[in-house]
N, C-alpha and C positions, 0 to 999 in steps of 0.2 A: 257041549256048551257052545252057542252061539259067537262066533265071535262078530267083535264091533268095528265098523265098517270105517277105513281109514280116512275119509274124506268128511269134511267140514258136514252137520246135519244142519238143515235148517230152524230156525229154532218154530217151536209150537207153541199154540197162542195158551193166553190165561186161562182156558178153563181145560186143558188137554195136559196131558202127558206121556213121556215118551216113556218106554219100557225098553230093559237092556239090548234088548235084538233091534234098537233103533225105530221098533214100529211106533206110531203116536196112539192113544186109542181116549175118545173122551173121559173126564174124573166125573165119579159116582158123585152123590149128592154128600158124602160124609167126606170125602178128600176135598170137595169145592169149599165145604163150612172150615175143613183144619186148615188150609190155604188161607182163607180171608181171618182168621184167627190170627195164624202168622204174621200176615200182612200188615192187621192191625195193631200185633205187638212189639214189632218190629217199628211201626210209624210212631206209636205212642211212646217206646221209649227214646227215637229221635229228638220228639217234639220237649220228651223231659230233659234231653240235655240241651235244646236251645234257652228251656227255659233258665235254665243255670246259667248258662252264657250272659242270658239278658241282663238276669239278677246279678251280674259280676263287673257287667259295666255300669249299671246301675248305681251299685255301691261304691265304685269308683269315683264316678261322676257326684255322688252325696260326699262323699269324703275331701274332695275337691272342692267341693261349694261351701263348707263348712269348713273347710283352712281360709280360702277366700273371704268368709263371712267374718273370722275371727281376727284377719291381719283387716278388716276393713273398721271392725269396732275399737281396734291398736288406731290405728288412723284418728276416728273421731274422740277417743282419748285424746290426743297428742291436739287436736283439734279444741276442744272442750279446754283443754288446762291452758292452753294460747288467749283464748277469750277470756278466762279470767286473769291471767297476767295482763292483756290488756285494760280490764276495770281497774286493776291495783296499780299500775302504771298512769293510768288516770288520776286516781285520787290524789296522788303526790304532783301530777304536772297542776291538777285545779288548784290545791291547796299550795303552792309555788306559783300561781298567777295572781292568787286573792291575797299573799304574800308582797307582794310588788305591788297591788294595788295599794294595799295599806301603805306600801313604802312610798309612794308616789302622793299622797294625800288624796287616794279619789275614793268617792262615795260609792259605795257599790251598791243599788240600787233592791231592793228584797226581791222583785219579779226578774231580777237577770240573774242573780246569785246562782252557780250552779252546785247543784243538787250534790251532796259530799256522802251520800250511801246508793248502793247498788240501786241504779235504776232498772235493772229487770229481777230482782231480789222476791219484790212482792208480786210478779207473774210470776214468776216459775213458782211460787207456794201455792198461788191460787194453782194454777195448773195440776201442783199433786194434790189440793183438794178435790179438783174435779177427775182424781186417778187417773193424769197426763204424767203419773211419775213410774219409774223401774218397776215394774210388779215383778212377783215375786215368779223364779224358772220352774217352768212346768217340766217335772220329774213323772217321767211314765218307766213302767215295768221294762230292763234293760236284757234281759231275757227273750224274747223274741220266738220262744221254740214252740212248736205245736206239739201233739201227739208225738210219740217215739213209734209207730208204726201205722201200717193199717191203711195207706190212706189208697190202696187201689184195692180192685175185686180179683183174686188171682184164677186165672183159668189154665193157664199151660205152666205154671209153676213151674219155669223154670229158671236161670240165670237173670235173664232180660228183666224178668217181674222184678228179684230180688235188684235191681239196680234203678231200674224205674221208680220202686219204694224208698230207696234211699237220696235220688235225686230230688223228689216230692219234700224231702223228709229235710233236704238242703233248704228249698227252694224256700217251705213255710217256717224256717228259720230268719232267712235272709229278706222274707217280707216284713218280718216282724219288725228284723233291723233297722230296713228301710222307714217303717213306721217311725221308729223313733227316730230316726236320721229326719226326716218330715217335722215330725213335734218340733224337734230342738232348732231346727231354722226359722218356721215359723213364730218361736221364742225371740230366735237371738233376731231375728225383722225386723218384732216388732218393738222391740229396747230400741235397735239403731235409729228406727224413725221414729221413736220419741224424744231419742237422745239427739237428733239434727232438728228438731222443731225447738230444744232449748239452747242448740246451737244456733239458731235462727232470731233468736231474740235477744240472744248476748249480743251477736253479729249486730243487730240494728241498732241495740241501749248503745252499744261501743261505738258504735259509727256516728249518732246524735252527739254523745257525747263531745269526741273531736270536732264537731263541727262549729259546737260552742264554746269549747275551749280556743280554738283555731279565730275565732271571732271576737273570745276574750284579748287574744293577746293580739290581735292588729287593732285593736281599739286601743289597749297600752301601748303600744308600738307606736301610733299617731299622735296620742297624747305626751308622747317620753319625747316626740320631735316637736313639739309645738311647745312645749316647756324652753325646750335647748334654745330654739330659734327666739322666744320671747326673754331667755334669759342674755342670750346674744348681744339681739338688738337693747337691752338695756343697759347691757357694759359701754357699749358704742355710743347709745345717746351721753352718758354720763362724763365717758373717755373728750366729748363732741363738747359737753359745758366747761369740762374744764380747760380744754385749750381755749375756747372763746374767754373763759374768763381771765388766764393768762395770759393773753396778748389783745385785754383792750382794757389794762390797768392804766390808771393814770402815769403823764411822768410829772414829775416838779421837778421847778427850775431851781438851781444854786444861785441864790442872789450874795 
């Protein structure tokens, strides 16, 4: 038996091979096809566990965007119920202005009166006429799996295939996942931006509102000082006749 030669061999290129006795001698045409067979199943099952990889951050990163999406729709709840305590906060500061007007004996005019029901009340209904309202969550198949085998050609049947089949077998799971991790964002988007376009109109009905309120009450406010000052000056004229009339009474004389 040949023995093998103790010092480093050099190595021999892709299409050759070395035989025990160290010699190299070129491969046949059936060793060059089972070599690139290998080669190829070796790289193909690589390529299936990057695709697992992908798909895992993937689903991370959906999982992630959909916690995010969800404390963002908490957000314009918390948003949404503010805007309308500002219109109910409203209605009692108008109706406590038109209050004080009556108290005050002023006329409150029908074209300045302000408005005592929601002024975005009948936009937001036309709006869900025109289906600007929550439609209803789109529910897709939460299953996600393909086939349960099958999905490559096996040629060298052995280990590597069986693992490549089942990373496949992962992967068109975890698309399906993905699928629906897609739908459901694309859902919850598009409530969020219709729910901030009827945030958008509370926001401005709310903001007119204060501004005409804020305009009612420095018109009371001007009028409550112009009362004082005319009720003022009329104690003072009054206070002003009766001393003159006090000390330019007659006197008589004691005869």
């Amino acid at each position: 038996m040949p023995r093998k030669p103790s010092y480093q061999l050099p190595p021999c290129n892709d299409d050759e091979i070395r035989l025990e006795d160290g010699t190299v001698r070129p491969m046949t045409e059936v060793e060059l096809l089972h070599k690139r067979i290998d080669d190829a199943t070796a790289e193909s099952l690589e390529a299936s566990r990057r695709m697992m990889a992908m798909c895992e951050e993937a689903k991370e990163a959906g999982i992630s965007t959909l916690v995010m999406l969800d404390d963002q729709g908490e957000q314009l709840d918390r948003i949404n119920e503010g805007m309308d305590q500002i219109n109910q906060d409203m209605k009692d500061a108008e109706k406590n202005l038109d209050d004080l007007n009556k108290c005050c004996g002023l006329c409150v005019l029908p074209w300045n009166k302000v408005k005592k029901k929601d002024d975005y009340t009948k936009q937001l209904k036309d709006e869900d006429m025109r289906g600007g309202g929550d439609g209803p969550r789109i529910i897709v198949d939460q299953n996600g799996m393909g086939p349960t085998g099958g999905y490559i050609t096996r040629i060298t049947n052995d280990a590597r295939e069986d693992e490549m089949d089942n990373n496949l077998q992962e992967v068109s799971g975890m698309i399906g996942n993905l699928r629906n991790m897609a739908i459901d964002m694309g859902s919850e988007i598009n409530q969020q931006n219709v729910q901030i376009e009827r945030i958008q109109i509370k926001a401005k009905s709310n903001a007119e509102r204060i501004k005409k309120a804020n305009e009612q009450a420095s018109k009371l406010l001007k009028t409550g000082i112009t009362e004082q000052l005319a009720s003022a000056s009329t104690v003072k004229s009054k206070q002003k006749v009766h001393c003159v009339h006090r000390f330019s009474r007659p006197k008589y004389l004691v005869t």
